[in-house]
C-alpha positions in Angstrom: 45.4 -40.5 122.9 45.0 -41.4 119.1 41.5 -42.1 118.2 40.6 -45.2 116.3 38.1 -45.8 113.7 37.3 -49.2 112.2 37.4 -49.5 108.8 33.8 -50.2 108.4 33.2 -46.7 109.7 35.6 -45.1 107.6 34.1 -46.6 104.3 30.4 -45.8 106.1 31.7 -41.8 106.0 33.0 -42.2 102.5 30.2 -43.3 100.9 28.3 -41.2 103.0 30.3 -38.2 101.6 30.4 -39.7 97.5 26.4 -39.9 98.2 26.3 -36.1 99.5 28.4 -35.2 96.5 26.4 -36.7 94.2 23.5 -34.6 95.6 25.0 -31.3 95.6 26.1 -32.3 91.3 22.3 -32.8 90.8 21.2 -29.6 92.4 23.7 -28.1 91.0 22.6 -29.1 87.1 19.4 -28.5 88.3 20.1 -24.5 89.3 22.4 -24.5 86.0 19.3 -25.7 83.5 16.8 -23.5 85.5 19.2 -20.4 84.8 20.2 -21.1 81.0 16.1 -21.7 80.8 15.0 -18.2 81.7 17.9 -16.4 79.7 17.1 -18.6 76.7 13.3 -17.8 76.9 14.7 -14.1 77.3 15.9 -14.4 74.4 19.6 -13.2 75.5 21.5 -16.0 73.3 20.5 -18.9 70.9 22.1 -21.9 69.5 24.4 -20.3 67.4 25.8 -18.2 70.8 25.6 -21.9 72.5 28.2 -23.1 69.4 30.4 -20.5 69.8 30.6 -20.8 73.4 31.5 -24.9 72.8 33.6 -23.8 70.2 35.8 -21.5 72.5 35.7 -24.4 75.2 37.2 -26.8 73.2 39.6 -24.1 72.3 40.3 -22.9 76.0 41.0 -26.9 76.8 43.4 -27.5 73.8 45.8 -25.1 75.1 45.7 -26.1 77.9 46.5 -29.1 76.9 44.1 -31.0 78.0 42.2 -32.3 74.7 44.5 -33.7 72.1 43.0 -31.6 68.9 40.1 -29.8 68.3 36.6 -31.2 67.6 35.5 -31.5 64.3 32.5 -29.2 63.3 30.1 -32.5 62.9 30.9 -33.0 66.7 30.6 -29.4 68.0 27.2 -29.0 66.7 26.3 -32.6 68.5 27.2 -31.0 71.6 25.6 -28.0 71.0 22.4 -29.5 70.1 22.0 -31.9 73.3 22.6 -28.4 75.4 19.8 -26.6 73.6 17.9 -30.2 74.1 18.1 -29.7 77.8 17.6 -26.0 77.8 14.7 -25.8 75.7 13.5 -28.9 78.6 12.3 -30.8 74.8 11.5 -34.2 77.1 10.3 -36.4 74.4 13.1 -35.4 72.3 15.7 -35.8 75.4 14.2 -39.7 76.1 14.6 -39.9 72.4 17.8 -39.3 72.6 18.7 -41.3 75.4 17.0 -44.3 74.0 19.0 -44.1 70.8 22.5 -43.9 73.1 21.6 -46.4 74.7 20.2 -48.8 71.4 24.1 -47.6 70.2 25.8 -48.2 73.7 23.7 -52.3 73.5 25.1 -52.6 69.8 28.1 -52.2 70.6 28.7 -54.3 73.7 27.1 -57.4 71.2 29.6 -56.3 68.7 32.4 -56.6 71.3 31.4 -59.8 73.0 31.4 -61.5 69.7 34.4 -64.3 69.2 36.9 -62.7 66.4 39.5 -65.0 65.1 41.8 -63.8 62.7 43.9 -66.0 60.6 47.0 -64.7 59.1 47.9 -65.1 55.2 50.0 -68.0 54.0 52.7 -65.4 52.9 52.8 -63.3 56.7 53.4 -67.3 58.2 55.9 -68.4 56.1 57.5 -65.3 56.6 57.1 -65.8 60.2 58.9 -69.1 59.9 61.4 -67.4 57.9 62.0 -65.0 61.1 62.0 -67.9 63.3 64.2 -69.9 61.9 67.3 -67.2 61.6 67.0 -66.5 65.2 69.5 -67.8 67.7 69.1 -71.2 68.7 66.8 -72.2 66.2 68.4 -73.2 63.0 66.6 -76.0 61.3 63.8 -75.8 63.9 60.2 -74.6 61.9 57.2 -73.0 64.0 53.9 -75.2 64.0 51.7 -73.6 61.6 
């Protein structure tokens, strides 16, 4: 006989499971930064190492098509300089950072909720009209502008 499972249930074992997952990412991170700490403090690579590792990522994910183009140089040394951020476990400069995305993320939502109207040329209308009144059905007839 077929077993049957409300739905509640069902969506009480999948978040269960997203919640578990979530875990396991943040001891995995975790393991990862305690790792890269000790062979960075071993001194067995640096930042430029760190670059050219990015730098063949990017390259490993462009042929594989999964990037459109390469990052620019500007951006590669962004990325590599937040990973050595979290290696070197710089806390003030990490909540430093943070604080400054976020200050750009905030700026940017108030930027976007902002009304924008935008009010076409005299010209761009009247050749709109122009387009308008050629079309079937509308000889003679003019748009409201």
């Amino acid at each position: 006989m077929p077993m049957q499972i409300g739905l509640d249930e069902l969506l009480g074992m999948l978040v269960s499971r997203v919640e578990e997952m979530g875990l396991d990412n943040e001891n995995q991170k975790s393991r990862f930064n305690i790792m890269f700490r000790m062979l960075y403090k071993k001194g067995l690579f640096n930042e430029d190492d760190a670059l050219e590792a990015i730098r063949e990522e990017n390259k490993i994910l462009l042929e594989l098509g999964l990037i459109k183009s390469m990052p620019d140089e500007k951006t590669l040394k962004s990325a590599r300089d937040n990973l050595m951020l979290w290696i070197k476990g710089d806390a003030k400069e990490i909540k430093s950072s943070i604080e400054e995305l976020q200050k750009r993320i905030q700026e940017a939502q108030e930027k976007q909720n902002k009304p924008h109207i935008e009010t076409a040329s005299a010209g761009v209308l009247t050749e709109l009209d122009r387009h308008y009144q050629n079309g079937p059905n509308n000889a003679g007839k003019r748009l409201v502008l």
